[in-house]
VEXVEXSE-764572 format. One record per atom (N, C-alpha, C, O): atom name; residue in one letter; z, y, x. Coordinates in Angstrom, 2 decimals. Layout:
<recs>
rec atom = CA res = A c3 = Z c2 = Y c1 = X
...
</recs>
This chain:
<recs>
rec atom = N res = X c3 = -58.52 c2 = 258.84 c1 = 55.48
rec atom = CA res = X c3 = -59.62 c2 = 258.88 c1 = 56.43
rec atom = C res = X c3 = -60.85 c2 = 258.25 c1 = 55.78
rec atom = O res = X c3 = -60.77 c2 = 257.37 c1 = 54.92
rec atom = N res = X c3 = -61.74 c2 = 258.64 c1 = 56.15
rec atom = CA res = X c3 = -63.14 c2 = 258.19 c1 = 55.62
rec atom = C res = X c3 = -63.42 c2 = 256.93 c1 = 56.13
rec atom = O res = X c3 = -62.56 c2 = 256.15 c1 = 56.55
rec atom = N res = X c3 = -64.64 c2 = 256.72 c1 = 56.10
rec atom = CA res = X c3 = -65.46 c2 = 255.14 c1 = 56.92
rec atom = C res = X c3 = -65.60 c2 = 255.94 c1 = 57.85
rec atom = O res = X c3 = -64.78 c2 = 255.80 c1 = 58.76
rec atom = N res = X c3 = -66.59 c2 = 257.03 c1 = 58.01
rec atom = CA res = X c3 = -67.25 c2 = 257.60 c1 = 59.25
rec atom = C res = X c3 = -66.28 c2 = 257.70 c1 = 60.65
rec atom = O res = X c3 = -66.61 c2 = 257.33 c1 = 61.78
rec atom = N res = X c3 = -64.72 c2 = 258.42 c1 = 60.14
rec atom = CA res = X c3 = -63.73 c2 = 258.90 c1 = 60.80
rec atom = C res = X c3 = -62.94 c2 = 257.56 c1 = 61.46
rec atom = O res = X c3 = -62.37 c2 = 257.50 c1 = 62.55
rec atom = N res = X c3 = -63.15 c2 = 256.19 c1 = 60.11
rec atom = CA res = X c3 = -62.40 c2 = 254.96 c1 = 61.05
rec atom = C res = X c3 = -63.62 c2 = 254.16 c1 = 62.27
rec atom = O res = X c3 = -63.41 c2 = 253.50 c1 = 63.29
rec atom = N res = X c3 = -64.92 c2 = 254.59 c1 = 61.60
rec atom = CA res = X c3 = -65.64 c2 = 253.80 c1 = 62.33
rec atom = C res = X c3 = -65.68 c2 = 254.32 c1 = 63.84
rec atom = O res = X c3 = -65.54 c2 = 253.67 c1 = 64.87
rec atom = N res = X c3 = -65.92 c2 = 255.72 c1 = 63.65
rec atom = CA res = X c3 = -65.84 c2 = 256.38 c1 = 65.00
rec atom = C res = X c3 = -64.80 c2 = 256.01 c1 = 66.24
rec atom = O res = X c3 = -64.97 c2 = 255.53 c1 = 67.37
rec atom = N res = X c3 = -63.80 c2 = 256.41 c1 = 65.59
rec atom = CA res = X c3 = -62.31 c2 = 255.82 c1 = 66.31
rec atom = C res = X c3 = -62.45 c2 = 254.22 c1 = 66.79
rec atom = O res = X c3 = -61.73 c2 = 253.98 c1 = 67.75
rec atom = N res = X c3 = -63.16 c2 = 253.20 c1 = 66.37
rec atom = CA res = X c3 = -63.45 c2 = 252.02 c1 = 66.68
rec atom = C res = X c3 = -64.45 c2 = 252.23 c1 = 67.71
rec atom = O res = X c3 = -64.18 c2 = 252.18 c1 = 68.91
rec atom = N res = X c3 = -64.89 c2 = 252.31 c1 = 67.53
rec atom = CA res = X c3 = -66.27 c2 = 253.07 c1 = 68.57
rec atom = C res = X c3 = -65.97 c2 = 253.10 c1 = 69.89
rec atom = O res = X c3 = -66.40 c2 = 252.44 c1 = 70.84
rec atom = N res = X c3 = -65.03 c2 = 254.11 c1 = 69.78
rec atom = CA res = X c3 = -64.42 c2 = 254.76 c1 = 70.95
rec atom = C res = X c3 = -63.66 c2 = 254.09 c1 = 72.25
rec atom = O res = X c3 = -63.75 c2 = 254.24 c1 = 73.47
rec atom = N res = X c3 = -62.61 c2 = 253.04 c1 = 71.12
rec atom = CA res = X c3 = -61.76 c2 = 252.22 c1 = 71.46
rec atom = C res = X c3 = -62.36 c2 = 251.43 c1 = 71.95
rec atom = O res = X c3 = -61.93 c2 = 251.16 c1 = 73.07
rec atom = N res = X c3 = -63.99 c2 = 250.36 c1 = 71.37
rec atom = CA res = X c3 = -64.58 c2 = 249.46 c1 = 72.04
rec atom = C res = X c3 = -65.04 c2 = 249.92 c1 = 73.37
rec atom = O res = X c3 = -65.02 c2 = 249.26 c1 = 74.41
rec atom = N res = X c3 = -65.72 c2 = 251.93 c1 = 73.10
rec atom = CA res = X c3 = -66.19 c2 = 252.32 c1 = 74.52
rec atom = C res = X c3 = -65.33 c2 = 252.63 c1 = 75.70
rec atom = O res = X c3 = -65.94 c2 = 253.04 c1 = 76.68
rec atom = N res = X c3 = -64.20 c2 = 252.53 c1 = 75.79
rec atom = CA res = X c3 = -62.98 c2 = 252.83 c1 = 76.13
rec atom = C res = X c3 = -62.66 c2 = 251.57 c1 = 76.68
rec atom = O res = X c3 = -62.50 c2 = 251.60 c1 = 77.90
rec atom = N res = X c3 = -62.48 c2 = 250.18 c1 = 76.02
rec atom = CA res = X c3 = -61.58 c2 = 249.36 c1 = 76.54
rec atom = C res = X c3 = -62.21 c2 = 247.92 c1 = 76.05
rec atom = O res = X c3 = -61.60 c2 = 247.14 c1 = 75.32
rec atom = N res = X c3 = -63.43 c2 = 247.72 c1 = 76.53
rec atom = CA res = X c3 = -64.17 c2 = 246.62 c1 = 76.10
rec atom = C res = X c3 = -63.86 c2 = 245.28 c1 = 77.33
rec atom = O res = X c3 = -64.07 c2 = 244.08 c1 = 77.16
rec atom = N res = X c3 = -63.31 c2 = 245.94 c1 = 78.52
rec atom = CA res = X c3 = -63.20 c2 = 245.16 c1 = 79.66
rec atom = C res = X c3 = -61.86 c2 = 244.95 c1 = 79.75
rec atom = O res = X c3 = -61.29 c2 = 244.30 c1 = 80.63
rec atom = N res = X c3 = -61.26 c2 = 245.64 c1 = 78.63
rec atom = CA res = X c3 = -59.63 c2 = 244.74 c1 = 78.81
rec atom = C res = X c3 = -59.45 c2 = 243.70 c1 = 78.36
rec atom = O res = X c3 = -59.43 c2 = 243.66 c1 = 77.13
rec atom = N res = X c3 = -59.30 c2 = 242.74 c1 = 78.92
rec atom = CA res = X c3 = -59.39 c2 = 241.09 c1 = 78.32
rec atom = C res = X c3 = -58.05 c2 = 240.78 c1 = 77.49
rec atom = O res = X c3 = -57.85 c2 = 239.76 c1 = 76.83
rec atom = N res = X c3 = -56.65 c2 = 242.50 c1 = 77.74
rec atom = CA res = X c3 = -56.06 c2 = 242.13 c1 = 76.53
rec atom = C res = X c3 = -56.28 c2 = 242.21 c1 = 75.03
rec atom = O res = X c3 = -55.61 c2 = 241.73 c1 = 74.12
rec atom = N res = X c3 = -57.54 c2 = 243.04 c1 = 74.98
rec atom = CA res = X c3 = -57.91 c2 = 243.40 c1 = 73.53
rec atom = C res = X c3 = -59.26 c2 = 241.93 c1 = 73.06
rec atom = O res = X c3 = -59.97 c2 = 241.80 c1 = 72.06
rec atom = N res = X c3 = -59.13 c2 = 241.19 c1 = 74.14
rec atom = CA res = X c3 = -60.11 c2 = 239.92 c1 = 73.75
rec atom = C res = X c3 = -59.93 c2 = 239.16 c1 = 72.51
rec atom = O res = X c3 = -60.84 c2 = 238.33 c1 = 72.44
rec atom = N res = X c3 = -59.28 c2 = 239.11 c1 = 71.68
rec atom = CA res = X c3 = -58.88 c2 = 238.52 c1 = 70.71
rec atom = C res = X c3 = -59.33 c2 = 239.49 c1 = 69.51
rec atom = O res = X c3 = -59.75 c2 = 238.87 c1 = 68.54
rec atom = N res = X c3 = -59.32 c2 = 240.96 c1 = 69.38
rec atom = CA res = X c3 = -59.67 c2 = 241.83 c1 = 68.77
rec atom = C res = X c3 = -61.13 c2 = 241.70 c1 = 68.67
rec atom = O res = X c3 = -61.73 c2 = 241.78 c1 = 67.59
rec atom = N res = X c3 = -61.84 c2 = 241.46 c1 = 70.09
rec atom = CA res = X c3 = -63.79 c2 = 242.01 c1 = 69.71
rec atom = C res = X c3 = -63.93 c2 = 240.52 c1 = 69.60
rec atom = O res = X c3 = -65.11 c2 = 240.28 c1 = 69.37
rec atom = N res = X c3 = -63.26 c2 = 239.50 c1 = 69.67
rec atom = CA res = X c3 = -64.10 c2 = 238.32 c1 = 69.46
rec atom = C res = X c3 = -63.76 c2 = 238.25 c1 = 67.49
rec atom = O res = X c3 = -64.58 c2 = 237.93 c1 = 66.63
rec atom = N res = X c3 = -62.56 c2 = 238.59 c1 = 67.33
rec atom = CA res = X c3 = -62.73 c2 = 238.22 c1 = 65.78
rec atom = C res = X c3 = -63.28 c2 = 239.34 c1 = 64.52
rec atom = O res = X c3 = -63.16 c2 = 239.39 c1 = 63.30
rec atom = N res = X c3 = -64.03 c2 = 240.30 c1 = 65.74
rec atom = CA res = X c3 = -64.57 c2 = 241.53 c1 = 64.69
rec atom = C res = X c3 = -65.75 c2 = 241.61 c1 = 65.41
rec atom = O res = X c3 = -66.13 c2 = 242.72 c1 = 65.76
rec atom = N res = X c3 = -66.43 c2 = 240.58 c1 = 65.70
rec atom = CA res = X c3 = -68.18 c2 = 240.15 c1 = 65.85
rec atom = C res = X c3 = -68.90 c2 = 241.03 c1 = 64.98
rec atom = O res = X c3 = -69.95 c2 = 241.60 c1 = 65.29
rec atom = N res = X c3 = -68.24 c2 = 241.14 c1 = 63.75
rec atom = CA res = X c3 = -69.24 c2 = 241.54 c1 = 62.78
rec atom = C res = X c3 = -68.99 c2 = 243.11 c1 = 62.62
rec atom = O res = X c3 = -69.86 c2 = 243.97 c1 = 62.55
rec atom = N res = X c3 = -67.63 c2 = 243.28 c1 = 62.57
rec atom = CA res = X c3 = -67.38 c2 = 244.89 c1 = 62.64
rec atom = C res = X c3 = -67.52 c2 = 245.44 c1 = 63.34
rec atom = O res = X c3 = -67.98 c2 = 246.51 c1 = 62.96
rec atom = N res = X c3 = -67.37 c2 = 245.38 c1 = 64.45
rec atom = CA res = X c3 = -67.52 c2 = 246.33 c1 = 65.87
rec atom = C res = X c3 = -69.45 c2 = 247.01 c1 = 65.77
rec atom = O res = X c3 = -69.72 c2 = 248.21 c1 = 65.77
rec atom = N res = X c3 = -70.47 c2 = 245.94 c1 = 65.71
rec atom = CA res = X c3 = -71.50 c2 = 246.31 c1 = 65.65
rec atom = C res = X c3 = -71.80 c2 = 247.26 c1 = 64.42
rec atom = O res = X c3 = -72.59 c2 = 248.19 c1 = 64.56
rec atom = N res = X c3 = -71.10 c2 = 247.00 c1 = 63.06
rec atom = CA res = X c3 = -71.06 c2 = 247.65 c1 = 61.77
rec atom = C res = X c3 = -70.60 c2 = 249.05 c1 = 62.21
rec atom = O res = X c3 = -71.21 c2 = 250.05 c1 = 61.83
rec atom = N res = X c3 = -69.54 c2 = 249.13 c1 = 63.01
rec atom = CA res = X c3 = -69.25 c2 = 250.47 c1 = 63.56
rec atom = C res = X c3 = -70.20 c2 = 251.18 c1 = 63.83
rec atom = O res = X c3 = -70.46 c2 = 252.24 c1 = 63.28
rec atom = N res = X c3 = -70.99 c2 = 250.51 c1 = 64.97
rec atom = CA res = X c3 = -71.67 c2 = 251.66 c1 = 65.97
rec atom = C res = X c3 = -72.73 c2 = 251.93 c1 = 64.73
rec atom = O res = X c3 = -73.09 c2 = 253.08 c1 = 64.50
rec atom = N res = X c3 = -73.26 c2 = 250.76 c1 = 63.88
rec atom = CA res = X c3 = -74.19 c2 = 251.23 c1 = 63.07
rec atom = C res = X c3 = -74.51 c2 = 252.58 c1 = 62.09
rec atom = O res = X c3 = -75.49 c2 = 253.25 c1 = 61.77
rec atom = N res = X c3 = -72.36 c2 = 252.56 c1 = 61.70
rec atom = CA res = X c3 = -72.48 c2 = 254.08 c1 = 60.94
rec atom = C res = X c3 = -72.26 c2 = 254.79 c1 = 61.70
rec atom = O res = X c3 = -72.88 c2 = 255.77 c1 = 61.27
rec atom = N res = X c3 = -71.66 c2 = 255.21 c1 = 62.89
rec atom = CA res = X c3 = -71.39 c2 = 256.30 c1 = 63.47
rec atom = C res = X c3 = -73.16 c2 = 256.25 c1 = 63.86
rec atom = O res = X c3 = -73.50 c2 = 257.43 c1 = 63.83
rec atom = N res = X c3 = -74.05 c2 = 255.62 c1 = 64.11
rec atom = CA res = X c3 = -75.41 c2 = 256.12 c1 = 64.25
rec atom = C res = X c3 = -76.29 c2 = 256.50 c1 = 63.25
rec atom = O res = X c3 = -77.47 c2 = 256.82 c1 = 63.34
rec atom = N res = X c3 = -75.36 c2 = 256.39 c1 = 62.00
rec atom = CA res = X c3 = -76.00 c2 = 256.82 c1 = 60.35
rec atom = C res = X c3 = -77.07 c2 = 256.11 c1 = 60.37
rec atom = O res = X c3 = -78.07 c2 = 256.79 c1 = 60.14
rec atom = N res = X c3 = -77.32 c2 = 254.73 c1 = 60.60
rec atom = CA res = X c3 = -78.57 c2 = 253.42 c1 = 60.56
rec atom = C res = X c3 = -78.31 c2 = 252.92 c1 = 59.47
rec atom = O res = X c3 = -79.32 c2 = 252.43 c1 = 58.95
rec atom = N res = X c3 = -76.86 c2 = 252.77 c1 = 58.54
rec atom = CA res = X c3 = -76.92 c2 = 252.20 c1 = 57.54
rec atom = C res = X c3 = -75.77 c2 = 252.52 c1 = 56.42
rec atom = O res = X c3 = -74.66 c2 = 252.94 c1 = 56.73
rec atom = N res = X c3 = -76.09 c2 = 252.31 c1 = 55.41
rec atom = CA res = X c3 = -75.62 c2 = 253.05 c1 = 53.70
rec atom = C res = X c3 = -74.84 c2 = 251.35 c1 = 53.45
rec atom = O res = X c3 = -75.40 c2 = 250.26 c1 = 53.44
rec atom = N res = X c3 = -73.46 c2 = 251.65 c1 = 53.29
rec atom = CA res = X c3 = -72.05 c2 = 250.37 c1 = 53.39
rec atom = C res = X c3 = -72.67 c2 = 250.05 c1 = 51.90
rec atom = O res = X c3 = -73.18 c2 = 250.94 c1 = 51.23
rec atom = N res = X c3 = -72.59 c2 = 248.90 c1 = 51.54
rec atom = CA res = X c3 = -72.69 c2 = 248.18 c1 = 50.67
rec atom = C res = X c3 = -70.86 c2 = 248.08 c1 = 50.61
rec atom = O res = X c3 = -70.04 c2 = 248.66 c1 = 51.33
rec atom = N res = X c3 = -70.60 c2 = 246.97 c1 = 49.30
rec atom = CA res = X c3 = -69.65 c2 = 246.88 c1 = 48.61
rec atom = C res = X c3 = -69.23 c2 = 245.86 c1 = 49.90
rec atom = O res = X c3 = -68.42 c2 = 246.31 c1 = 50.72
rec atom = N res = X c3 = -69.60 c2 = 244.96 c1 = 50.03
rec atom = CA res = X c3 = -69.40 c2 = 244.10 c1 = 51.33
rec atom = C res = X c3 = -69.21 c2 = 244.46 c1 = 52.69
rec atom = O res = X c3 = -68.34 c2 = 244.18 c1 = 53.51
rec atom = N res = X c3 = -70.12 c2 = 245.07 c1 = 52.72
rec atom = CA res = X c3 = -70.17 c2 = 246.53 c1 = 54.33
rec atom = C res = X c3 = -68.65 c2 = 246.92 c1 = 54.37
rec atom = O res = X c3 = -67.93 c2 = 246.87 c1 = 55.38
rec atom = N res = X c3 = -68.33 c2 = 247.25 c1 = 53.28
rec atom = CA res = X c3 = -67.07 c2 = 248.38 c1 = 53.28
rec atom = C res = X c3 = -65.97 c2 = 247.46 c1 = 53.64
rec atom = O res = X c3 = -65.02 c2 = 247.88 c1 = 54.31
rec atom = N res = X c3 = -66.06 c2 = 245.84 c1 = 53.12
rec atom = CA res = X c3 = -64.44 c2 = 245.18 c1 = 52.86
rec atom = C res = X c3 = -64.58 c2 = 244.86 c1 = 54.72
rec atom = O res = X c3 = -63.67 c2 = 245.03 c1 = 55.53
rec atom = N res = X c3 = -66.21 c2 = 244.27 c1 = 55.07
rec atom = CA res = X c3 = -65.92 c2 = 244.39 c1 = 56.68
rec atom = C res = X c3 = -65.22 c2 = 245.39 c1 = 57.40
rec atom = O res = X c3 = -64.38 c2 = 245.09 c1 = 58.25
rec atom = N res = X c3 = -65.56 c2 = 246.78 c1 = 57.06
rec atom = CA res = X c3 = -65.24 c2 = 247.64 c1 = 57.91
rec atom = C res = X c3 = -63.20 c2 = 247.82 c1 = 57.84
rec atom = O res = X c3 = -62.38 c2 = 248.23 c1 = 58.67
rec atom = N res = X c3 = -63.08 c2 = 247.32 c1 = 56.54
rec atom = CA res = X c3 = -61.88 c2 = 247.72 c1 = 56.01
rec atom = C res = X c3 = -61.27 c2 = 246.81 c1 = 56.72
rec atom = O res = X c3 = -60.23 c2 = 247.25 c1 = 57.21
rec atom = N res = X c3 = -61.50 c2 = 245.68 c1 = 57.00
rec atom = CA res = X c3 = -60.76 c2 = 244.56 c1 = 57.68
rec atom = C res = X c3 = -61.15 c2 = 244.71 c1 = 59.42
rec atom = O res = X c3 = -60.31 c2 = 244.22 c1 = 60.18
rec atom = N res = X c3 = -62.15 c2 = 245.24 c1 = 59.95
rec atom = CA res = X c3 = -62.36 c2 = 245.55 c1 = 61.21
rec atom = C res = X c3 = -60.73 c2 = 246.58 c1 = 61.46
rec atom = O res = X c3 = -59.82 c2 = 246.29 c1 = 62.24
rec atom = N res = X c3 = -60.80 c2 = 247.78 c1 = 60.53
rec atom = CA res = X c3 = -59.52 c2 = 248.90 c1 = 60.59
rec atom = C res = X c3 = -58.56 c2 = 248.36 c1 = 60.86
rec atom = O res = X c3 = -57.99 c2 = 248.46 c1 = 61.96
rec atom = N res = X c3 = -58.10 c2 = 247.53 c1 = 59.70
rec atom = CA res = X c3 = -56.41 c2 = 247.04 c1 = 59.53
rec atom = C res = X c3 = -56.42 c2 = 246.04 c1 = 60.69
rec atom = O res = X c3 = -55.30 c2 = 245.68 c1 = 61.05
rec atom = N res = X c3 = -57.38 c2 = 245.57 c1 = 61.31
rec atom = CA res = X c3 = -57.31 c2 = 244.02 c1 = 62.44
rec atom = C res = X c3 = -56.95 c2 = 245.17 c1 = 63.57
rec atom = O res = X c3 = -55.88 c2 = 245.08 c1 = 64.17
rec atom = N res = X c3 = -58.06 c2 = 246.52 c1 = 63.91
rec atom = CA res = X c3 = -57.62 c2 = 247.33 c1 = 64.85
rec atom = C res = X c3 = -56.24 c2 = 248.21 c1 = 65.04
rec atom = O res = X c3 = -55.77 c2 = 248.80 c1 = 66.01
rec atom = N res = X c3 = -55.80 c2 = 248.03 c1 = 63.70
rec atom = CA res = X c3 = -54.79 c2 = 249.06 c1 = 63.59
rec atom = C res = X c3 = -53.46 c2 = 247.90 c1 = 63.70
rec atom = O res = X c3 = -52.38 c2 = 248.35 c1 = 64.07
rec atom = N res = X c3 = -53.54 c2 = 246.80 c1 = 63.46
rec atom = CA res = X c3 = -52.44 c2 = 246.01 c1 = 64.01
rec atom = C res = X c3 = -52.62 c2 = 245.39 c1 = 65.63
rec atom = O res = X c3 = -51.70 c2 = 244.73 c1 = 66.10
rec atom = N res = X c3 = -53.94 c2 = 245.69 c1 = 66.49
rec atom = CA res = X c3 = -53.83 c2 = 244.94 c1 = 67.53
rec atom = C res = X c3 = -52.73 c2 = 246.26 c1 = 68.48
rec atom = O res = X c3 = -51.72 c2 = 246.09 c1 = 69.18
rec atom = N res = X c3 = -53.56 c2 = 247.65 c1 = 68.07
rec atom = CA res = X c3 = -53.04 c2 = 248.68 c1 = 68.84
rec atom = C res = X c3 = -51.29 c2 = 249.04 c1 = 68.00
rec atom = O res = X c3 = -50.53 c2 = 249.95 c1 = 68.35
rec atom = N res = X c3 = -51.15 c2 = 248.45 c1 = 67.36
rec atom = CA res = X c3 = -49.94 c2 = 249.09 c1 = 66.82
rec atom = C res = X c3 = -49.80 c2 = 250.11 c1 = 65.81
rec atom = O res = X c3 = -48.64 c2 = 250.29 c1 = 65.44
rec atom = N res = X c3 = -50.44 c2 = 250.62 c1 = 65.42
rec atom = CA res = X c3 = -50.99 c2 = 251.98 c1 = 64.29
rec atom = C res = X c3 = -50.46 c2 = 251.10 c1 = 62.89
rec atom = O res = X c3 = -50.27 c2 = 249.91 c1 = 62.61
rec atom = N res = X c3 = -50.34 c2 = 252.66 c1 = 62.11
rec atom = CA res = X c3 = -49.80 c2 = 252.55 c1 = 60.78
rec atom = C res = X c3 = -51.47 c2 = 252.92 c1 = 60.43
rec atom = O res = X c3 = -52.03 c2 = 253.93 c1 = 60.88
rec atom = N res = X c3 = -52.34 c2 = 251.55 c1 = 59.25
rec atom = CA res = X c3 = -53.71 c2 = 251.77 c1 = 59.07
rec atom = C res = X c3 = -53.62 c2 = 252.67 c1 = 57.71
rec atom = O res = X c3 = -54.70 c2 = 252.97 c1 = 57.21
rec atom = N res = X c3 = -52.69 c2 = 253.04 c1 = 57.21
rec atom = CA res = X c3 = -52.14 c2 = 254.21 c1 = 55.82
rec atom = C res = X c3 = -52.50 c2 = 255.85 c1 = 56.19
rec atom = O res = X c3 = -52.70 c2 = 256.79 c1 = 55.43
rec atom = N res = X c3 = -52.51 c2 = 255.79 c1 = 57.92
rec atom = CA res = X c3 = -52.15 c2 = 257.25 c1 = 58.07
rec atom = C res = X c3 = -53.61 c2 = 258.01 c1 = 58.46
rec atom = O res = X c3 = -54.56 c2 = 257.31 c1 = 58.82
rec atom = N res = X c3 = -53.70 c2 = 259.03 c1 = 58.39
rec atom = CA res = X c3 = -54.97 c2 = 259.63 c1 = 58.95
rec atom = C res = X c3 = -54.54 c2 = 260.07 c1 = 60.32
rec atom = O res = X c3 = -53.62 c2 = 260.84 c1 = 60.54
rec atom = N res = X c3 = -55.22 c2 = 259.56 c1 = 61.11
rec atom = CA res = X c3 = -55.72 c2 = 260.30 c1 = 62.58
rec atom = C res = X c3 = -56.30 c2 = 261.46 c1 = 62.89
rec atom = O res = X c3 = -56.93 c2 = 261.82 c1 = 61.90
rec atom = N res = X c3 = -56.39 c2 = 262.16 c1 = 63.69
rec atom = CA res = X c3 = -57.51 c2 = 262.93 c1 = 64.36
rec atom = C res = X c3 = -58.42 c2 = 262.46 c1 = 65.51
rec atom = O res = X c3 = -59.45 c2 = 262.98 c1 = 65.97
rec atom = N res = X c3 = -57.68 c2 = 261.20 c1 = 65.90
rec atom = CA res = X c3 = -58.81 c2 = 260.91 c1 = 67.07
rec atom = C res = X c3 = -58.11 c2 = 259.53 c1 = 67.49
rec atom = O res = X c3 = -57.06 c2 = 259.12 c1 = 66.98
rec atom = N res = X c3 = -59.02 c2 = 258.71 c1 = 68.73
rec atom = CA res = X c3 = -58.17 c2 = 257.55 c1 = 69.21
rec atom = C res = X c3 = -56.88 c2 = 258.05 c1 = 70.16
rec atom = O res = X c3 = -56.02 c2 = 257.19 c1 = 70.37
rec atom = N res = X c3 = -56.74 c2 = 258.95 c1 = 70.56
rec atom = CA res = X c3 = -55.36 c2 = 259.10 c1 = 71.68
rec atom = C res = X c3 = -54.60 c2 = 259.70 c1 = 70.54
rec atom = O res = X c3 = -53.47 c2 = 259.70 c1 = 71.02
rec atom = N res = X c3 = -54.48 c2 = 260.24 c1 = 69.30
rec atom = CA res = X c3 = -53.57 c2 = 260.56 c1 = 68.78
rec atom = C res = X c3 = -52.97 c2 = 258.69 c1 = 68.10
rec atom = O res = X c3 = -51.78 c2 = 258.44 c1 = 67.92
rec atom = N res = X c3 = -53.98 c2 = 257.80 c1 = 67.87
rec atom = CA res = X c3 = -53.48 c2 = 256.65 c1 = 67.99
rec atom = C res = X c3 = -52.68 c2 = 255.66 c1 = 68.70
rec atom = O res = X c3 = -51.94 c2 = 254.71 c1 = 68.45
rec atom = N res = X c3 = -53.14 c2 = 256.29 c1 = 69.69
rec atom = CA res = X c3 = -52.37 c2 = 255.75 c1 = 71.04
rec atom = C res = X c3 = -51.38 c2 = 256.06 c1 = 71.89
rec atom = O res = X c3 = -51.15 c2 = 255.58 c1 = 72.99
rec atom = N res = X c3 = -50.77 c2 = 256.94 c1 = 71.27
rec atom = CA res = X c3 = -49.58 c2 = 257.80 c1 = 71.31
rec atom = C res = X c3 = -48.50 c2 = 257.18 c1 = 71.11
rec atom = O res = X c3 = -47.43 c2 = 257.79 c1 = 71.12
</recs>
């Protein structure tokens, strides 16, 4: 999966489930990624070498809160959530 394709899927998940206070532990310790998300899915900004290890660690933090294998490619967040 690309950046664009993980960032999106984050996106979604924050627009989706920002008021579940079980995923509270997830948006408080990805302060920095969650906003990095919406930034590329709005193509506002070109990932630096640093950009990328955030986003990479936003993925694997999302992909262990929901349970996901962060190795596999998706097509979308409900095929995640499956």
């Amino acid at each position: 999966m690309d950046n664009l394709e993980k960032a999106n899927i984050i996106v979604e998940f924050v627009q989706r489930f920002h008021n579940d206070t079980q995923y509270d532990e997830f948006f408080a310790y990805n302060d920095l990624g969650i906003p990095l998300c919406v930034a590329i899915t709005g193509e506002l900004v070109t990932l630096t070498k640093k950009g990328d290890e955030i986003l990479s660690d936003t993925w694997f933090s999302f992909c262990d809160t929901i349970g996901a294998d962060p190795e596999t490619d998706y097509d979308n967040l409900d095929t995640m959530l499956d």
